[in-house]
C-alpha positions in Angstrom: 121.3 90.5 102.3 122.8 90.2 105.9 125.5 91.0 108.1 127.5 88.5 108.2 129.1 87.9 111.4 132.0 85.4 112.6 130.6 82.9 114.1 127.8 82.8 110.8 128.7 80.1 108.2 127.7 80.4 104.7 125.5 77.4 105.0 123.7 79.2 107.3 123.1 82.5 105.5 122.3 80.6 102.3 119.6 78.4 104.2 117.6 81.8 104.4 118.4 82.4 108.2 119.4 85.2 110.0 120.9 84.8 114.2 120.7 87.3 116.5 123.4 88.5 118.3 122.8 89.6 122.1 126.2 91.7 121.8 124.6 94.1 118.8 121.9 94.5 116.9 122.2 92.7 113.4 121.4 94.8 110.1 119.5 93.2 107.7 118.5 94.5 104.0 115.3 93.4 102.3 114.7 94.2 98.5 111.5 95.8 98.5 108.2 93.5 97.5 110.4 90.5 98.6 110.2 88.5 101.4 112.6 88.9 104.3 115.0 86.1 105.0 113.8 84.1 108.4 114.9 86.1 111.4 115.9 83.2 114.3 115.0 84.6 117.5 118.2 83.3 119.4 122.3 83.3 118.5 123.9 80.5 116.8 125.8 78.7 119.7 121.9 78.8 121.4 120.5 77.2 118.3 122.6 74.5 119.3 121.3 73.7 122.1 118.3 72.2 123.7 115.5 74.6 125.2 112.8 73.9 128.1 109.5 75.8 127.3 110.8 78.4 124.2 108.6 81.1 124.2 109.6 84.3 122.1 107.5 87.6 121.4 108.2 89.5 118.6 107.7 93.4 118.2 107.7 95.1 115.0 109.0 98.2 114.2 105.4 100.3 115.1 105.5 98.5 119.0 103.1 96.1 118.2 103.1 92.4 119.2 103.7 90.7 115.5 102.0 87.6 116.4 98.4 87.1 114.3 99.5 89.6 111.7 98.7 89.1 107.9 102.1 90.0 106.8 104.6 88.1 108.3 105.3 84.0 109.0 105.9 83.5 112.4 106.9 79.9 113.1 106.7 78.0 116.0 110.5 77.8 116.7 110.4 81.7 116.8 111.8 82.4 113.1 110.0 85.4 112.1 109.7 86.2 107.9 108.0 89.6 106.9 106.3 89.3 103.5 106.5 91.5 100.6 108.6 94.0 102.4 107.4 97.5 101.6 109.4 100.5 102.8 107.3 101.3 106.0 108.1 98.2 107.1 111.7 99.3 107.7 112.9 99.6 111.4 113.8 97.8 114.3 112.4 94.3 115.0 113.0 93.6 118.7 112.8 89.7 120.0 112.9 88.4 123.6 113.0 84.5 124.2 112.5 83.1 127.2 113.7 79.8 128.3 113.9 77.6 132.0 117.0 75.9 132.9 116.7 73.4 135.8 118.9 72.1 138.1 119.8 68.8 137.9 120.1 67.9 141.6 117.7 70.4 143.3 115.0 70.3 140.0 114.8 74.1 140.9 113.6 76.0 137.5 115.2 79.2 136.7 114.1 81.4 133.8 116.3 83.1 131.5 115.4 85.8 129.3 117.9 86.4 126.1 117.0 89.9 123.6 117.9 90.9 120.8 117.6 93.1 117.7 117.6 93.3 114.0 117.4 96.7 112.4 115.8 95.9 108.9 115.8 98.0 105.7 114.3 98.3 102.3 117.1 98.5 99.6 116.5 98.6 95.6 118.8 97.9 93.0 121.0 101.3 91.8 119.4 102.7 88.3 122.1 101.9 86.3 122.9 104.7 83.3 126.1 105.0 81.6 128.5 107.7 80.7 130.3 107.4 77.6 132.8 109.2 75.4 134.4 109.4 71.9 136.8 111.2 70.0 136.5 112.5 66.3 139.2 114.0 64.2 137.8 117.1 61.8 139.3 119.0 59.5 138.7 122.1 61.2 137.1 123.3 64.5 135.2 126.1 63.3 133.1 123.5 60.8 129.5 123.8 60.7 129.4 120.2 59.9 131.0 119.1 63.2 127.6 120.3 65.1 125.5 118.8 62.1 127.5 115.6 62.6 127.1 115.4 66.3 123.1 115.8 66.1 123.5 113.4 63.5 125.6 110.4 65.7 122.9 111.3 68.3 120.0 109.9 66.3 121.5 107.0 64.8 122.6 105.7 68.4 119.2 106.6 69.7 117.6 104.6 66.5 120.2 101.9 67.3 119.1 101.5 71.1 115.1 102.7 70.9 113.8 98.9 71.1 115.5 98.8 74.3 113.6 101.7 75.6 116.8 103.8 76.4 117.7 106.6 74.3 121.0 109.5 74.5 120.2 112.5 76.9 123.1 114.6 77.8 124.9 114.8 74.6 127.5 117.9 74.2 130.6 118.3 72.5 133.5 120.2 72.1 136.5 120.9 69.3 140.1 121.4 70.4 142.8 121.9 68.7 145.8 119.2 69.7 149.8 119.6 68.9 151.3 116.0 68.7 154.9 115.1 68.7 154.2 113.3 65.3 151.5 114.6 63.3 151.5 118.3 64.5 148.7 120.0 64.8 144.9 118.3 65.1 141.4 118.8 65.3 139.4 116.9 67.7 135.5 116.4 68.4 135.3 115.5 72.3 131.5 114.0 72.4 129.7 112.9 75.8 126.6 111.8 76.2 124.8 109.5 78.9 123.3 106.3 78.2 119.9 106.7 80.0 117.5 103.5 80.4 114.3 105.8 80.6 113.2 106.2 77.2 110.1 106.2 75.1 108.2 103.3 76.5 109.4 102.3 79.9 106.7 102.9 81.7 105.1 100.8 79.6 107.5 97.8 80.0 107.7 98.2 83.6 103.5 97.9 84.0 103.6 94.2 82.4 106.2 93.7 85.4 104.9 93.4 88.9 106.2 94.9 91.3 109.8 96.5 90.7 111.0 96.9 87.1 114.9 98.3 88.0 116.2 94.8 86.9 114.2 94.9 83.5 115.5 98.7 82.6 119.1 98.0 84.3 119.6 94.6 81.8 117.9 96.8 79.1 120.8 99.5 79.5 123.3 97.1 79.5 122.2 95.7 76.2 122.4 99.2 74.8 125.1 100.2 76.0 126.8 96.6 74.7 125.0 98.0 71.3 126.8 101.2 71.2 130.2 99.9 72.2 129.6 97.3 69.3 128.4 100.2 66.7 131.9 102.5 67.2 134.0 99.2 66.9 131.9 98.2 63.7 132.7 102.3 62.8 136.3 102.5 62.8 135.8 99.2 60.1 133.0 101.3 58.0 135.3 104.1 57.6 138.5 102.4 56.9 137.7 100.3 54.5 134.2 100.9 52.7 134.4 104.4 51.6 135.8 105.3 48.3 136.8 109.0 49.6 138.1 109.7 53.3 135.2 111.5 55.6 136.1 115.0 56.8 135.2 113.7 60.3 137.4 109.9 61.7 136.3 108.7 64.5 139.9 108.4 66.6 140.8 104.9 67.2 140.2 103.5 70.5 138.7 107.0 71.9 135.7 105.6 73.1 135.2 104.6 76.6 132.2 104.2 79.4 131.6 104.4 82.7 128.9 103.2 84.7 126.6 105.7 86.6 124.6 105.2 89.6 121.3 106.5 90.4 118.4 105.8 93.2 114.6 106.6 93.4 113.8 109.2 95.7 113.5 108.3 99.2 116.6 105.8 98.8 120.5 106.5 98.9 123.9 104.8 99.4 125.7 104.8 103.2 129.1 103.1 102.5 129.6 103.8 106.1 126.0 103.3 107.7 125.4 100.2 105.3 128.9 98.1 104.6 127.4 95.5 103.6 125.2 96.9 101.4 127.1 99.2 99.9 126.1 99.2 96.2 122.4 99.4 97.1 120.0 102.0 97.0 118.6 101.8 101.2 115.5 103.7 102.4 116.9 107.1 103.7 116.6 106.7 107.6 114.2 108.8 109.5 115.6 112.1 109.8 116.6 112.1 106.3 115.0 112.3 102.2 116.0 112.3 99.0 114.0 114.6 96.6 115.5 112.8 93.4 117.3 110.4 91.9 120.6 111.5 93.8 122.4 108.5 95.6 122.8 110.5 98.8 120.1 110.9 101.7 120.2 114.6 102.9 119.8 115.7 106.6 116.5 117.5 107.0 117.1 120.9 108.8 114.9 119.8 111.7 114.9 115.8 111.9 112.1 115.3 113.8 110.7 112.6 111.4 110.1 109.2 112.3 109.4 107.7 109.1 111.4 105.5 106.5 111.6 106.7 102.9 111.1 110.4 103.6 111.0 111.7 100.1 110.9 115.9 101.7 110.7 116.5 105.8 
């Protein structure tokens, strides 16, 4: 991912190439354990151009000369690629290129030194969870069964969605009692739970994946979400139709709902005003800041005097 200026075509992003800009540094965001697009040491009207006697240096974000490193590809034409982008490699890369123009009349050589900078970030994938809710009609809100019932929904949706290594956490519900223009008064279950794609067995998953496993749990919730919205539209059929006597608990036709939930791994968070165009990612929390948990926000330490990327406490 990469700002995307003006003067920038598509073609040119999707050719794995990022320009400088001499006007501003350029933001670029790297999913961690992935290699970095190529970083072009010059703007795109220079690219189009010839050059007498290139030469670019290339500082990383530590202040040391990248050339010779293990970790990065540093071609010839001074396109710089870091490789399996970890989180302390987030910072500022700083390019200079150097270049002679000569006179066509006099042959006298002049040098010209062009700078820029890209400011380069770790980002994950959100942990995606999800927030749902359903409504119940009972024939009374002081029922024992409507708790009994409630435990009960819980482990038949956590049975339904166990193979997927996501289970129900947060589950609560209340009764209220409802006056309606039409059927006077009514007794509804309000149930909430969350969705949460860290069940029984993740870990598990995750170690047969290398690397980063939030796409693996993120399709996996997905799927069970998809499972439970499937089992309450398959319920309102199962209790209409196939039992001989009416239930003392309905689920309420088209009560249920769900909404997505965002989460990031410690020592990430979401900027939509530092990051625009990386807004739904999780970025490395700049240095000055942390995130303790699996908040989406990057607190301010009391004293920033960190320098470091990914501060999980100051």
């Amino acid at each position: 991912r990469a700002e995307v200026k003006e003067e920038q075509s598509i073609d040119l992003i999707g050719k794995n190439e990022v320009y400088g800009d001499t006007r501003h540094e350029v933001h670029v965001y790297v999913k961690v354990f992935t290699n970095s697009p190529f970083l072009v040491c010059m703007d795109l009207a220079l690219s189009q151009e010839s050059l007498i006697d290139p030469n670019y240096l290339w500082i990383g974000p530590d202040g040391r000369d990248l050339q010779g490193q293990g970790y990065v590809n540093l071609t010839e034409t001074g396109k710089l690629m870091v490789m399996g982008f970890r989180v302390s490699m987030s910072g500022a890369y700083l390019c200079s290129l150097s270049h002679k123009v000569i006179e066509t009349t006099t042959q006298e050589e002049t040098e010209i030194v062009e700078a820029y900078k890209f400011m380069v970030y770790a980002y994950r994938e959100a942990d995606h969870a999800y927030q749902m809710s359903v409504r119940f009609s009972t024939m009374n809100c002081r029922l024992k069964t409507n708790g009994l019932f409630v435990k009960k929904l819980n482990q038949i949706l956590n049975s339904t969605i166990s193979h997927l290594t996501s289970h129900i956490t947060e589950s609560s519900y209340k009764c209220y009692s409802i006056r309606t223009p039409k059927d006077g008064l009514q007794h509804e279950l309000f149930v909430n739970f969350l969705v949460n794609p860290f069940g029984p067995g993740w870990e598990e998953v995750c170690h047969r994946i290398p690397y980063d496993c939030e796409d693996v749990t993120n399709t996996r919730v997905r799927q069970a979400a998809e499972r439970i919205g499937k089992f309450f539209h398959q319920l309102r059929h199962v209790l209409k139709n196939e039992f001989h006597t009416v239930p003392t608990i309905q689920y309420v036709e088209k009560s249920f709902s769900m909404t997505p939930i965002d989460s990031c791994r410690p020592g990430f968070g979401k900027n939509h005003h530092t990051h625009q165009n990386c807004a739904s990612c999780c970025v490395v929390c700049d240095p000055g800041t942390y995130s303790p948990n699996n908040e989406v926000t990057c607190r301010t330490c009391a004293r920033p005097q960190g320098r470091m990327y990914g501060a999980k406490s100051c």
